[in-house]
C-alpha positions as CSV (number, residue, x, y, z in Angstrom):
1,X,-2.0,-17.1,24.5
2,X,-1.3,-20.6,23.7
3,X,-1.9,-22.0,20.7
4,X,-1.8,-25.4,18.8
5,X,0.1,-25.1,15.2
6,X,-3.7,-25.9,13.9
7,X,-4.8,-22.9,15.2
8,X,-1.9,-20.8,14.6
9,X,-2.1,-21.8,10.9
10,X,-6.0,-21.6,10.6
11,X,-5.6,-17.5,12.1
12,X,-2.6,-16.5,9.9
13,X,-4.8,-18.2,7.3
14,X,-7.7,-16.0,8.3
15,X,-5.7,-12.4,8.5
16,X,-4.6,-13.7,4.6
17,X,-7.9,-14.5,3.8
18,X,-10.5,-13.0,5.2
19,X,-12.5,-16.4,5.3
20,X,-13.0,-18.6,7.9
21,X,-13.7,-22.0,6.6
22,X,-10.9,-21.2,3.4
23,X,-9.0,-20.3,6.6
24,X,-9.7,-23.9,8.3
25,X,-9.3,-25.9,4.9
26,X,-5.7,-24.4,4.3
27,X,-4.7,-24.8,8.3
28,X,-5.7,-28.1,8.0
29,X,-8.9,-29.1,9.3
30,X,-11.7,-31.2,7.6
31,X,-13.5,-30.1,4.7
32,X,-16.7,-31.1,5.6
33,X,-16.4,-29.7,9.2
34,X,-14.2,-26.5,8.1
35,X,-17.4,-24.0,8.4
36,X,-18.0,-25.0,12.0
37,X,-14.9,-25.5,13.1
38,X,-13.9,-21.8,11.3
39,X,-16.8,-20.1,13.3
40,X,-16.0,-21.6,16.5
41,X,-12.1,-20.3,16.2
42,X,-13.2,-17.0,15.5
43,X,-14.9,-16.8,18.6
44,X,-12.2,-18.5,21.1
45,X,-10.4,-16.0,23.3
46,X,-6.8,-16.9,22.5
47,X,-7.3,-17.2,18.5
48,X,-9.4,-14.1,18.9
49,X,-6.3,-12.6,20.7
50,X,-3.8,-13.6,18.3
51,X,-5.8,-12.3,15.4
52,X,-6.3,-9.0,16.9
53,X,-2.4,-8.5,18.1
54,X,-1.2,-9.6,14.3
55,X,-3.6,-7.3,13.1
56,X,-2.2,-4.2,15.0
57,X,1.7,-5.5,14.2
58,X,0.4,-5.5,10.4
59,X,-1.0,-2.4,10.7
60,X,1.9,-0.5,12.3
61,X,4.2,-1.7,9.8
62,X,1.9,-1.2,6.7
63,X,0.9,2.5,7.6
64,X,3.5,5.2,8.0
65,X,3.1,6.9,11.9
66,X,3.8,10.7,12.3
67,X,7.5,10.4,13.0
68,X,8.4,8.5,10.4
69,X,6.5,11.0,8.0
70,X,8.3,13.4,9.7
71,X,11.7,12.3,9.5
72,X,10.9,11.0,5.8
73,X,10.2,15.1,5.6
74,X,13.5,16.1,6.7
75,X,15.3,13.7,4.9
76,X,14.3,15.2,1.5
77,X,14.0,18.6,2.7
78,X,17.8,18.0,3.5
79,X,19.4,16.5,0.6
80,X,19.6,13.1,2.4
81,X,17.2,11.2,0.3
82,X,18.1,10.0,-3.5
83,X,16.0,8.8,-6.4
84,X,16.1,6.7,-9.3
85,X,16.5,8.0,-12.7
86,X,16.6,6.7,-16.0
87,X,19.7,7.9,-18.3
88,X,20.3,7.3,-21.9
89,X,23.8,7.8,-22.9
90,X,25.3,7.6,-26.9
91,X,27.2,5.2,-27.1
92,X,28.6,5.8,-30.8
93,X,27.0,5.0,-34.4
94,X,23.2,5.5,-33.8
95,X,23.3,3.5,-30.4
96,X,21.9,4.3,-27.2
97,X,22.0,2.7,-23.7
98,X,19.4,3.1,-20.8
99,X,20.6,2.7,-17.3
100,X,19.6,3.7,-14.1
101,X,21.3,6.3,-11.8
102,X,21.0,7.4,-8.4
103,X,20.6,11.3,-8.0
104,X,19.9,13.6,-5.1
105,X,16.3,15.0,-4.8
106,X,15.8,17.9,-7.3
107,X,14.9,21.6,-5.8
108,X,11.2,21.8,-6.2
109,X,10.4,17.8,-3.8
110,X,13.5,19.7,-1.3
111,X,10.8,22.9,-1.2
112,X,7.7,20.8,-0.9
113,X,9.5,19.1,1.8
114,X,10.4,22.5,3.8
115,X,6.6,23.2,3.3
116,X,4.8,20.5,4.2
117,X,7.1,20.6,7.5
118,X,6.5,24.6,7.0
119,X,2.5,23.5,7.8
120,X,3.2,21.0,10.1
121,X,4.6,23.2,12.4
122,X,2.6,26.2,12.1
123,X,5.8,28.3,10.7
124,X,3.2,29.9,7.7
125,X,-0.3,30.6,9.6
126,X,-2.5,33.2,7.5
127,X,-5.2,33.3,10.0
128,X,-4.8,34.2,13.6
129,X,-6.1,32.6,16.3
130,X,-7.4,34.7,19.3
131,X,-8.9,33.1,22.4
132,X,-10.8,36.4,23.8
133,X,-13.0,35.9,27.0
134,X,-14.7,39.4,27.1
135,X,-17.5,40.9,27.4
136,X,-18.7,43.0,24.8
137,X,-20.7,46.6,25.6
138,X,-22.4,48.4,23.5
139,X,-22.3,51.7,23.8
140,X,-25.1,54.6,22.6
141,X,-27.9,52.2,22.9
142,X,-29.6,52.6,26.6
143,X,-33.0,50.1,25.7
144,X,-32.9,47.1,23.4
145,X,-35.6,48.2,20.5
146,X,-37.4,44.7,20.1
């Protein structure tokens, strides 16, 4: 997937973007030729490639997977994660200062945690499942009435 610093720039332009002759402008390419010469990338094997491969590297670190949720999960559930807070402290005739301090994760996000993990698992199921494969006989009834 080799690819000339033109097109490199012209399909990192076009993930940014979303437009293909913007795309070709900013890369580099002539104004008056940047439509054509946008469409024709798009369709080349190699810049497709490349687009498509960024794409799914973008996408994998934009959008949490099920582990991470998971261990995100425990973290909290655990006492392991902190948050920001915002203290104000007296600090003597009328005067007050804000700052920010770092606490551990209150009760009620620890129980949330448990539960959502709780579901996750199947620990709290209200309905049961039952795969039954049997026949069912009616009994009392010799002839169907129709």
């Amino acid at each position: 997937m080799k690819l000339t610093p033109k097109q490199k720039a012209f399909a990192d332009y076009y993930i940014e973007l979303g437009n293909a002759t913007e795309a070709a402008v900013k890369a580099g390419y002539s104004k008056k030729t940047a439509t054509v010469i946008g469409a024709e990338n798009l369709i080349k094997p190699n810049i497709k490639s490349y687009i498509d491969q960024r794409m799914r590297e973008l996408d994998e670190k934009a959008i949490a997977r099920q582990e991470e949720v998971l261990k995100y999960l425990t973290k909290v559930m655990r006492g392991e994660e902190t948050e920001e807070v915002v203290v104000i402290e007296n600090i003597g005739d009328s005067m007050s200062e804000a700052r920010i301090v770092k606490k551990q994760v209150g009760a009620k996000d620890r129980n949330k945690a448990a539960e959502l993990l709780g579901k996750r698992y199947r620990l709290f199921v209200d309905k049961v499942e039952a795969d039954v494969n049997q026949t069912v006989i009616f009994e009392g009834e010799d002839e169907l009435e129709d």
